[in-house]
N, C-alpha and C positions, 0 to 999 in steps of 0.2 A: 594347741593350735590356734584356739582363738586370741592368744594373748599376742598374736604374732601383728604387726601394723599391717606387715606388705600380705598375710593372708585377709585382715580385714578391708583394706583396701582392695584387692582384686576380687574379696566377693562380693563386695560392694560393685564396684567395677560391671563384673560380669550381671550381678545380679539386675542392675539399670539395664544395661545393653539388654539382655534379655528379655526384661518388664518390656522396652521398650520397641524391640522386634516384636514383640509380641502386641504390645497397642498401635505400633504400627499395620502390620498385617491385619490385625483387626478392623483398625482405621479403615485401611486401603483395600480390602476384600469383601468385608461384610456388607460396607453399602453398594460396593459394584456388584457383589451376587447379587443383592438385592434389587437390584436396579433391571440386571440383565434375566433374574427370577420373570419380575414381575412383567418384564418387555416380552420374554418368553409366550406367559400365561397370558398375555394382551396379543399376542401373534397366534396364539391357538385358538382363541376366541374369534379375531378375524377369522383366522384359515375355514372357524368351523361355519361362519356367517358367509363367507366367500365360494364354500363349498354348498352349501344349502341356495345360496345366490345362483351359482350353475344348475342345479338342480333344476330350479325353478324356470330359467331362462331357457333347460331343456326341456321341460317341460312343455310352456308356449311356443318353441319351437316346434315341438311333436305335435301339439294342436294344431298349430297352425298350416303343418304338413298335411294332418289326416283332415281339417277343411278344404284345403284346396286339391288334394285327393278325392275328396268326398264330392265337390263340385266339377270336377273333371270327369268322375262318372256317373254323376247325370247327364253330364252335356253329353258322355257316350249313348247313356240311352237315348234323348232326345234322337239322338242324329239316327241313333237304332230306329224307333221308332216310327219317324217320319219318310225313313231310308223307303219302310218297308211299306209305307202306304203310298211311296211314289210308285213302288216298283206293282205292286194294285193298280196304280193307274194304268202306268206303260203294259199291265194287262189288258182294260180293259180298251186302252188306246188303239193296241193288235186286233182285236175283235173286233173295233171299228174297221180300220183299217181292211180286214177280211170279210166281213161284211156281214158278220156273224152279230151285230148287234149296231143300230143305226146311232149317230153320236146322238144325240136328245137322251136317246135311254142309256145310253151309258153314262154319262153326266149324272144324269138320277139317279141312276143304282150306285153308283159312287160316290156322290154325295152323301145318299141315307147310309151307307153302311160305314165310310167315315163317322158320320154323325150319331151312330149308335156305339163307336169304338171305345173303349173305357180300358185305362190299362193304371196300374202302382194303387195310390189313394185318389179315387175318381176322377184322376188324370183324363186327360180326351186330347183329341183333334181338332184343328178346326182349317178352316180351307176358305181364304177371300180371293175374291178378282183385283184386276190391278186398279181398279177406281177403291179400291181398300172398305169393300161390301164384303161383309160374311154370307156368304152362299152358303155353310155349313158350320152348326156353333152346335151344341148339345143342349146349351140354354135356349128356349123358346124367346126368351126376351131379346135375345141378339142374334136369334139365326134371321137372317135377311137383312140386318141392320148396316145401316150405312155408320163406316168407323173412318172417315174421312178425315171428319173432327171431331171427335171425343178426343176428350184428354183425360190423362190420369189426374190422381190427387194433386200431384206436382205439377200441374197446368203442363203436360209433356204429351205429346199425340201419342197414340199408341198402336194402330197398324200402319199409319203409312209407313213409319220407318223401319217394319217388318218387309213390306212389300220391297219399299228401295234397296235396302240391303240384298234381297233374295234374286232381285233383278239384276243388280248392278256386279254380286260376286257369285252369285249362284243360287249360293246358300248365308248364314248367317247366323249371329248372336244379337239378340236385343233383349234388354228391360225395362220392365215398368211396373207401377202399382198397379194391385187386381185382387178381387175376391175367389175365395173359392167356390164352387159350386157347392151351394147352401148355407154359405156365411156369408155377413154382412160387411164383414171387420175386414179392410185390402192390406195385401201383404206385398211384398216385392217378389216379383217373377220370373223369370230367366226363360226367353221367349227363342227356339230354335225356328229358323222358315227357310225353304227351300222351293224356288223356283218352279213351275211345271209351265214350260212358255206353248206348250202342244197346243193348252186351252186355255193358256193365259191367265192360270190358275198360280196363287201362292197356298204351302200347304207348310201350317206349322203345328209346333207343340209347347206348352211350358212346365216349368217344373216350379215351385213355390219354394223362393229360399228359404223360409223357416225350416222345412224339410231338412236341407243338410244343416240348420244351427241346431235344431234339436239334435239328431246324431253330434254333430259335434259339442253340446252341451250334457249330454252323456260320455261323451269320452274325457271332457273336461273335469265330469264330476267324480271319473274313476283317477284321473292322474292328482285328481286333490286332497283324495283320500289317501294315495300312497305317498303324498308328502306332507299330509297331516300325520302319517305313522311314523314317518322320517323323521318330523319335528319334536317329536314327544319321546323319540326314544337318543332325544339328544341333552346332554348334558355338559355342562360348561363348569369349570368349578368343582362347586359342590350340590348347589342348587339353580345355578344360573344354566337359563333356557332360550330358547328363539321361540318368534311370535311372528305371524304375517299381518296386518291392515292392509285398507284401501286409503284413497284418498280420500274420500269421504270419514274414513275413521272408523270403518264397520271392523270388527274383529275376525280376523275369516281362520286364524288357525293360534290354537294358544293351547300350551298344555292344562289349564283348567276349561274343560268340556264348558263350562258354566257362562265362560266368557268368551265363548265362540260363539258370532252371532249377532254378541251387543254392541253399543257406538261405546267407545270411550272418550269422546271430545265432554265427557261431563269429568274425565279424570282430572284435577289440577296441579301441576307441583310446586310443594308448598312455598319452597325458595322463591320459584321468579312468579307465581300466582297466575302461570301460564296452561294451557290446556296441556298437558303429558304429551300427546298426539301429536300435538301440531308441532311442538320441540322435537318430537324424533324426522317428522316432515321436513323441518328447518333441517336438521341437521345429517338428512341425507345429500340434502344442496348443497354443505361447504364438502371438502376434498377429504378427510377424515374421515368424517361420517360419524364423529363421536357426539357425546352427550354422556355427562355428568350429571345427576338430578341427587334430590333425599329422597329417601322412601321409609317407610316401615320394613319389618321383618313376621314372619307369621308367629313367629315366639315373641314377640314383642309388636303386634299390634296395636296402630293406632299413634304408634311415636315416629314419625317421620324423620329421624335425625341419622338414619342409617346410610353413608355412599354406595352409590350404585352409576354402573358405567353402561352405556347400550354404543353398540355400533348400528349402522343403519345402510341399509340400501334399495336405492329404486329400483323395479325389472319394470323396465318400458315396456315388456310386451304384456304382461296384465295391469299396469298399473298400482301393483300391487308396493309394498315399502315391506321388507326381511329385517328382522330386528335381533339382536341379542340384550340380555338382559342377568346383568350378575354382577351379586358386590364385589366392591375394591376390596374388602378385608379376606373373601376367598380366593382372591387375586394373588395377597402377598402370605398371602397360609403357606404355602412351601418357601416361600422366601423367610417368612420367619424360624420355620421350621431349619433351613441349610442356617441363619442366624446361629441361632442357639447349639448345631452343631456346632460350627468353628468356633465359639465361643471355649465348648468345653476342650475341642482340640487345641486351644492355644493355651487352655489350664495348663495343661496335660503336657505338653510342649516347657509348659515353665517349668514344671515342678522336674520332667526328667531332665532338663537342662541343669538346675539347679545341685541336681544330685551329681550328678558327671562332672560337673564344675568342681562341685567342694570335693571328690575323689580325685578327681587329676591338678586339684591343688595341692591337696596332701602328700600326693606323690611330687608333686615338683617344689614344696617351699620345704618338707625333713630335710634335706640336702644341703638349701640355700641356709636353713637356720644353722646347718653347722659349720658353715662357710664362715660366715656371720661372726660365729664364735670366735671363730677362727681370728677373723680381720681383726675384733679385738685385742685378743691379746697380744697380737704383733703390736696392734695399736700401744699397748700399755708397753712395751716395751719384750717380749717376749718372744725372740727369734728363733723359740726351739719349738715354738706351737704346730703343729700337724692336723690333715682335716679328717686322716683315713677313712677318706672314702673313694671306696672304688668300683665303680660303672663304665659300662661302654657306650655311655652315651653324653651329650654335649656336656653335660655336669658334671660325670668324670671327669672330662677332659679339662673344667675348669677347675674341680679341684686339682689335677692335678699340676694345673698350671701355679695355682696359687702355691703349692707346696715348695715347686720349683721357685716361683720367686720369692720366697722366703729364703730359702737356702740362698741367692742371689742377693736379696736385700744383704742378710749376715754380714756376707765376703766385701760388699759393697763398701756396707758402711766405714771396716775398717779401712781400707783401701782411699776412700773419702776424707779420712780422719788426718790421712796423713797427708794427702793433697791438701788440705785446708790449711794446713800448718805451711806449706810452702807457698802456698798463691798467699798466705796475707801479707807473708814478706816483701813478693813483687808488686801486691798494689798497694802497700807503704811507700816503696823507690818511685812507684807512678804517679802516686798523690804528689809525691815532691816534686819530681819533674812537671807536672799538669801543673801546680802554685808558681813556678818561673815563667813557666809560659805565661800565666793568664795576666802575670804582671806586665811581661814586655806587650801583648796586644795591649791592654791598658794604655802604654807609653803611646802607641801608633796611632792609636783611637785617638788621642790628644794632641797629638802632631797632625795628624787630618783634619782637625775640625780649626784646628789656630790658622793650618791653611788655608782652608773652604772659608772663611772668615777675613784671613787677609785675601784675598782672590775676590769675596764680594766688596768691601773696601775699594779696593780698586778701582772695579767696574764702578760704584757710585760717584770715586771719584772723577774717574775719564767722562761721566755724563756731565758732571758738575762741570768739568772743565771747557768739555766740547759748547755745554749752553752757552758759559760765561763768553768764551772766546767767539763765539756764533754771534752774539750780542755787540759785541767788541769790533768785528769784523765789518758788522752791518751799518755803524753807523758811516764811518766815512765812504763805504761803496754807496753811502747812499747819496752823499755829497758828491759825489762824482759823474753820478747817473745824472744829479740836478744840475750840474755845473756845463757837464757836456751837451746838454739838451739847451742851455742858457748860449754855450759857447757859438754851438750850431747857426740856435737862431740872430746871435750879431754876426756870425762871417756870413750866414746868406742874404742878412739885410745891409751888412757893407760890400757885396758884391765880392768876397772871399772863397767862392765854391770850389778851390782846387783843395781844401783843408777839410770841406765838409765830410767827403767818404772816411779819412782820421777820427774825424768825430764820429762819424756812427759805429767804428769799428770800437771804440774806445766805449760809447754807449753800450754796445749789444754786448759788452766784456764784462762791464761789469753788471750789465744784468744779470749773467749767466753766469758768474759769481755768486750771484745777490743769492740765485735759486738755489744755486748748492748749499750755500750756507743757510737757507730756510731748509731744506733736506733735511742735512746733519742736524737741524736743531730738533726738527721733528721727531729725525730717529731717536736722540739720545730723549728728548721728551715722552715719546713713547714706550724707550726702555725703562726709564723712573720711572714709569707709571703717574706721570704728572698733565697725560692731555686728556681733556674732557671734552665731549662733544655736543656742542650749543643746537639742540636737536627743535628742529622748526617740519608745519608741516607745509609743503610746496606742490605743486605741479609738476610732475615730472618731464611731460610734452615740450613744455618752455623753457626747464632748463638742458635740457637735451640738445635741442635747437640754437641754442644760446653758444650752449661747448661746440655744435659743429661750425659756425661761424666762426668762431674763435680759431679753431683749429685751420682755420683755409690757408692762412699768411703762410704755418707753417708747411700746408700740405704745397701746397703752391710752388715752395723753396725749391723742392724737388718736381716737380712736374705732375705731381699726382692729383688724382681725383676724390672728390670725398659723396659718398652717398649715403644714404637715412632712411631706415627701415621701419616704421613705429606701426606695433600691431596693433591696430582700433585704439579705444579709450583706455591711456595708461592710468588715469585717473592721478592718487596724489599719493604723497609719500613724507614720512615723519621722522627728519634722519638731519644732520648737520650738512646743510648746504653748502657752504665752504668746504670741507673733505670729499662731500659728492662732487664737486667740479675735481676739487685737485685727483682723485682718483681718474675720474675718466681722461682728465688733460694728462697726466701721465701716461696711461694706456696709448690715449690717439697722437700722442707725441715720441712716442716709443715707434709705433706702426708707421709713422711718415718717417723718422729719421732713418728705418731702415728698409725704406720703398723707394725704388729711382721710377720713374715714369710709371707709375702702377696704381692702383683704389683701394681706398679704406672706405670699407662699409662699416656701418656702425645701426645693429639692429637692439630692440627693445621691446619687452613682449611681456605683461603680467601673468604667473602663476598663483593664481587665486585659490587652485584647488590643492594646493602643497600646504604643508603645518610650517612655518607660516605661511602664510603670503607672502612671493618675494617678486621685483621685477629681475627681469634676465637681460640682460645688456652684453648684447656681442659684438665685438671689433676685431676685424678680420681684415686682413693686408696680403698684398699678393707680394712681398718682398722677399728677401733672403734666407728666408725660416731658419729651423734651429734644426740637431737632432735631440736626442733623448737623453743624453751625458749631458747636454750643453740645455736642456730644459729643466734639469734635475737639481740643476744649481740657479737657475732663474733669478728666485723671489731670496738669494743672500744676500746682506748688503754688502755694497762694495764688490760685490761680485759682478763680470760679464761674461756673455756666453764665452770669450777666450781673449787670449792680449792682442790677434790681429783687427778684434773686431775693438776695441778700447782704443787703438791706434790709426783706424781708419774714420768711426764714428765716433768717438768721443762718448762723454760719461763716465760718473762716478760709478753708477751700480745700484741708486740708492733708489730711483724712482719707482722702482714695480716693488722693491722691497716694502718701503713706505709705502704703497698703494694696496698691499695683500694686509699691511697690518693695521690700516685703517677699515679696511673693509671687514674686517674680523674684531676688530670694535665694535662695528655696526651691527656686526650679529652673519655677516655674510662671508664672501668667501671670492679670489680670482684663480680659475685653472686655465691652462693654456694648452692648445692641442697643435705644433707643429709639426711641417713635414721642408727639409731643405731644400731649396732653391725654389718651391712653390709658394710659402708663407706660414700664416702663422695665425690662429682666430682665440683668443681671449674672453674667457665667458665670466662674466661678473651676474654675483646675484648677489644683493642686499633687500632685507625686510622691509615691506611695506610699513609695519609699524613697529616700534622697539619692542625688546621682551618685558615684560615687567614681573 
């Protein structure tokens, strides 16, 4: 089997495809586990940093409940308190009032037994008039004292605004700094008073906020401890932990007992030579909350070259910063771990690939190799070879197609053998006939070209003839022109004027000969291909101007009017000034001979922004126009738009002819757009400067 090509090539074949599915998927899976591994294990580190985050923020929440909890039921006692020494008064107010006790001595027994009143931690009463005089203090130093103007530590009065409160709403809340009875050190107070206007008595009480921050600094120390047990029995990784600071950098919770307690602003990292601290401080402020640093490991202490990732976050309500702390390398530990799986799953993949391959070769090339054999021997000449194989499936069916056409080749060939014998016969008799033929086309090939050859002859000759005779023509029309122009002027200086109109007809005769005959010479010169044009560079404005004067006599003849359209500055032009007149004097001699009473406009207008540059020269006539049969033939010589127009105006034919092929020397071009009985407008463009 291995000696077979098409088995070594298709396991070759497969065996590539395969490697290669196979480093593909490797390619294409391994670093996206990895990737999506590692994003994983960086999202449970958050999640676990995010959740200890709530924690804590539940936490300060729950404090900050149970303080203003805790301050709300003092303010209830207070009100308790002081409720119960008014309703004392309004006793002994009754007893005045019955007369069971005169007011002087009820004031007095009322004051002292306030004054002896002791309630919580040496809590008391105390009782001023409205000039904010203690009638009633427990302190000897300030029973009777006028508290008009004392002020606290913070320069702040401290009864008057007990009294105006208690007057103005009733009762009331105030604070201020104050010692307690028998310390030295003023604490802040939370001062209740309530009104007693019978005697014009204010009657309060305070409570000393440290009171409720101690209670609440006990329940803070109990929720710290249950998220110090929180934090410690949290793991990230394999070793990686969460930690709390302050802003200050004090350690307040870290799973080494040892380093709870101390600053770390003396920790450095090594890389940026920064405090540890203050980079996780930094790096609660951007929007991540990451930090990358080196550190040591505790099996390898002292070598700082190990990665390590922290997240970080602030809880505004302790001011505290929640940290995590765990290498990168137990980060992609299960990434490397699904790694080295797929790795061996794509072994494993090759090799049972490889195996199924080379079995479902074997079974499909035994077959093909005796096919094989097969084609051979036909090859060599052997129509009796057979492949005897027989299966129900696509390889049967091609041996046994093969078998069938073998038996087909057989019958074929002789069948062929003997058609061959009869078709060489008929394309013997074909080759004959095809050798007659290709002689008589030969013959016609040779009779077309002797004629295409006398036919240009000709034509060289008719030019030849038309110049000479042109030449021949011109001299004595031109004698005639001089003679009748001579003749003119002796009969009008001998007083002969009935003979002069003779003369001018005779003059204007053979002008108008003279032109024909420069026509015809033009034309057959420009069929030789013998006119050259004497290319100057001119002004366009001026000769323009020049041709419309020129043309007046003739527009005139007929009654018409001539007008001039020039767009701005046509500037100049580098073209044979001689053909540029006779073109346009043809054109505007064309448009007046077939306008009665009517205008020839004649417009000019640079296109500068066309390849080339060319000007555009319109002449438009309000005459007899053409249609579109009779435009189609236009620019033939010798041609008019029909024989009644050739019998009523006159003409060779040869002027717009002559005119379209001079302009097409020049590089340009005349088209005409008529419509009948309205006119007819002519647009000429020629190159501002030659091609070169």
């Amino acid at each position: 089997m291995l000696r077979s090509k098409l088995f070594r090539h298709l396991f070759l074949a497969i065996l590539l495809l395969v490697v290669a599915n196979s480093a593909t998927f490797y390619a294409l899976s391994v670093p996206a586990v990895h990737r999506a591994s590692f994003e994983q294990e960086q999202a449970a580190a958050r999640n676990v940093l995010d959740s200890v985050y709530d924690s804590v923020e539940a936490a300060h929440e729950q404090i900050a409940a149970y303080r203003a909890l805790a301050l709300e039921d003092r303010k209830r006692e207070l009100k308790d308190i002081v409720s119960v020494q008014k309703a004392y008064l309004d006793v002994q107010l009754r007893k005045v009032r019955q007369g069971e006790l005169s007011e002087h001595d009820a004031k007095a027994m009322a004051l002292e037994d306030m004054r002896a009143f002791r309630y919580g931690q040496n809590d008391y009463v105390w009782v001023s008039d409205y000039d904010s005089r203690l009638i009633s203090h427990p302190d000897p130093k300030l029973h009777e004292a006028d508290f008009s103007k004392v002020l606290d530590i913070r320069g702040n009065l401290i009864v008057p605004p007990m009294v105006d409160v208690a007057r103005r709403q009733g009762e009331g809340f105030t604070s201020y700094f104050w010692r307690r009875l028998g310390e030295d050190q003023p604490v802040e107070k939370l001062t209740y008073s309530r009104d007693f206007p019978e005697w014009k008595w204010v009657i309060g009480s305070g409570v000393y906020i440290d009171d409720v921050e101690h209670a609440v600094a006990q329940r803070r120390a109990v929720v710290l401890e249950k998220l110090r047990q929180l934090l410690r029995s949290l793991k990230i990784a394999r070793t990686g932990y969460m930690f709390v600071f302050d802003a200050d950098q004090n350690m307040i919770i870290h799973p080494d007992p040892k380093l709870e307690g101390t600053n770390i602003a003396g920790l450095i990292d090594p890389a940026s030579s920064r405090p540890i601290g203050q980079e996780l401080i930094d790096a609660a402020a951007r929007p991540d909350g990451l930090l990358r640093y080196k550190w040591d490991k505790p099996q390898d202490p002292g070598h700082y070259v190990h990665d390590k990732i922290s997240w970080v976050r602030r809880s505004d309500g302790f001011g505290w910063y929640i940290a995590s702390s765990v290498y990168i390398d137990e980060l992609e530990s299960n990434a490397h771990l699904l790694r080295n799986r797929l790795l061996l799953i794509s072994i494993a993949i090759l090799i049972v690939s490889l195996g199924v391959s080379t079995l479902l070769m074997r079974w499909l090339l035994q077959p093909i190799q005796q096919l094989s054999g097969v084609a051979r021997r036909v090859q060599h000449g052997d129509l009796d070879a057979k492949s005897g194989i027989r299966r129900q499936d696509e390889l049967g069916v091609l041996a046994s197609a093969l078998d069938s056409m073998v038996d087909r080749l057989r019958g074929n060939i002789r069948e062929l053998d003997a058609k061959v014998h009869e078709r060489t016969r008929e394309l013997e008799a074909a080759n004959q006939d095809l050798a007659r033929s290709m002689d008589a086309l030969r013959k016609a090939q040779a009779q077309a070209m002797e004629s295409e050859s006398r036919a240009n002859e000709a034509n060289r000759a008719k030019s030849a003839f038309l110049a000479n005779m042109s030449h021949e023509l011109r001299t004595p029309l031109n004698a005639i022109i001089g003679y009748s122009e001579m003749l003119k002027e002796t009969a009008e200086e001998d007083g002969h004027q009935h003979v002069v109109p003779d003369l001018d007809r005779i003059h204007a005769a053979a002008r108008h000969l003279l032109a024909l005959i420069n026509d015809v010479l033009d034309i057959s010169k420009i069929e030789a291909g013998k006119v050259e044009l004497a290319e100057e560079l001119f002004a366009i404005e001026p000769a323009l101007r020049d041709i419309a004067v020129a043309i007046q006599p003739l527009a005139a003849k007929n009654q018409n009017s001539v007008e001039i359209d020039l767009d701005g500055d046509l500037g100049t032009i580098q073209t044979d000034p001689t053909r540029f007149r006779q073109i346009l004097l043809n054109v505007l001699s064309n448009a007046c001979k077939f306008t009665q009473q009517g205008t020839i406009h004649l417009k000019a207008s640079c296109d500068r922004g066309s390849d080339p540059a060319v000007v555009r020269i319109d002449v438009s006539d309000t005459g007899i126009g053409m249609t579109a049969d009779q435009v189609a033939r236009l620019f033939q010589p010798f041609v008019q738009a029909d024989a009644s127009t050739s019998r009523k105006y006159g003409g060779t034919g040869l002027g717009l002819a002559l005119s379209r092929r001079l302009c097409r020397m020049m590089g340009g071009d005349i088209t005409v757009d008529s419509e009948p009985n309205v006119g007819s407008t002519f647009h000429i463009s020629i190159p501002l400067r030659p091609a070169t």
